[in-house]
C-alpha positions in Angstrom: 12.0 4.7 -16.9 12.8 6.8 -13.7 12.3 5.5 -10.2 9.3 7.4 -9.6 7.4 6.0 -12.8 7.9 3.1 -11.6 6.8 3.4 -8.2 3.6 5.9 -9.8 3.1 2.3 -11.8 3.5 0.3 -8.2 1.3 2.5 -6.4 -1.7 1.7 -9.2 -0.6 -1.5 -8.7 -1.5 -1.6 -5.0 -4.8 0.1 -5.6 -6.0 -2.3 -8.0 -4.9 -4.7 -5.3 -7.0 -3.1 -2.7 -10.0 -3.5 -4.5 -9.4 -7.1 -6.4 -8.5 -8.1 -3.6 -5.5 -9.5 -4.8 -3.7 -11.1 -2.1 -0.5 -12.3 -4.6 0.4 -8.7 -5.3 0.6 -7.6 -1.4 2.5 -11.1 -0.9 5.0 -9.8 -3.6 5.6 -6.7 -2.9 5.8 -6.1 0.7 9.2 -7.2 2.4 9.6 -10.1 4.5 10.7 -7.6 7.0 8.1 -4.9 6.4 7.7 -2.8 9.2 4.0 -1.0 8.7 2.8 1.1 11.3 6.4 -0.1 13.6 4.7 -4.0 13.2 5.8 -7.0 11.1 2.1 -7.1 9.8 2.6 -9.1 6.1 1.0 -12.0 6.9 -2.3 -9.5 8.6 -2.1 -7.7 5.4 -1.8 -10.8 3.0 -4.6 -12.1 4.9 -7.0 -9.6 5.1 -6.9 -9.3 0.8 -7.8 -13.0 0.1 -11.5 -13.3 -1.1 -13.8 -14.4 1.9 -12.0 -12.9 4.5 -14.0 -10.9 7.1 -11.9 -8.0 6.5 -13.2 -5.0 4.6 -13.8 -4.7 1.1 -13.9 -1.5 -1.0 -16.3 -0.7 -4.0 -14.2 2.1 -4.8 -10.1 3.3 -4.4 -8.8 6.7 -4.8 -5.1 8.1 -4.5 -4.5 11.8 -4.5 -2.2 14.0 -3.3 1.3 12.0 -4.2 4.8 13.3 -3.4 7.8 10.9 -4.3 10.8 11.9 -3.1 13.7 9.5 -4.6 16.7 8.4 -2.4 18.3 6.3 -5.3 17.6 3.1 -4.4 14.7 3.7 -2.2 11.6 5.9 -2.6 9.3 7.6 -0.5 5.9 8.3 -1.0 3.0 10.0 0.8 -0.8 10.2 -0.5 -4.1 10.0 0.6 -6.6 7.5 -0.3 -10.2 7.8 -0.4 -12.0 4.2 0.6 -15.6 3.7 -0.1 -17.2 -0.1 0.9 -20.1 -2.0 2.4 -17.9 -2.4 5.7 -15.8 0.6 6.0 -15.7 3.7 4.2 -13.0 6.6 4.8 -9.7 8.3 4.3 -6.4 7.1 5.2 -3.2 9.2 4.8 -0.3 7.1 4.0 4.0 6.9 4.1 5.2 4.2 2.2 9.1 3.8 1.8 9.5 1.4 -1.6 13.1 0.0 -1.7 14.6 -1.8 -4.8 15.9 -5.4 -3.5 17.5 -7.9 -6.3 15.9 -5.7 -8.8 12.6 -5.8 -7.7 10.7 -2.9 -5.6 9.5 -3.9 -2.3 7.5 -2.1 0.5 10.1 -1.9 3.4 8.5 0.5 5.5 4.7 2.2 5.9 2.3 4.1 8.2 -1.1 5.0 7.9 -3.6 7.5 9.7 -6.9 7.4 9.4 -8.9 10.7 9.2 -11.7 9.9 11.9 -9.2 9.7 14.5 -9.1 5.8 14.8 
């Protein structure tokens, strides 16, 4: 299997995360180090996917619009992803950078603009 399966299969992965939520998966597979949007945010991000938390939840997730560009080791990604919820609804443009530590693929680096401005 190539890189970018792999990361298509990590991506759907994250989506099914999103709307689980499913904290474990966000707690395995971004970095320690993880710098998302320039901040160490893991712990915000692990956080804000465990059930009762007051951040938002999402009826509905779609991705669109991938390119994967393959460095090797490490793989970049852009999409878009269309959010739909009780709290929040919207769409986000994304850069994730997916790096392959100790055989495993972790979320090194990501940014994330939102449509609306905000």
């Amino acid at each position: 299997m190539s890189n970018i399966d792999e990361i298509r299969r990590m991506e759907e992965g994250l989506r099914q995360a999103e709307l689980g939520p499913d904290p474990a998966f966000f707690e395995k597979v971004l970095d320690d180090d993880a710098l998302l949007d320039g901040k160490k945010l893991k712990s915000m991000v692990v956080e804000a996917h465990r059930p009762g938390s007051k951040a938002p939840k999402f009826t509905k997730v779609e991705m669109s619009g991938f390119e994967f560009t393959d460095h090797g080791g490490a793989v970049v990604v852009t999409c878009k992803g269309d959010y739909q919820g009780p709290q929040w609804s919207g769409t986000l443009h994304f850069m994730r950078v997916w790096l392959k530590k100790d055989g495993q693929w972790k979320i090194v680096a990501g940014s994330t603009l939102n449509d609306q401005g905000s």
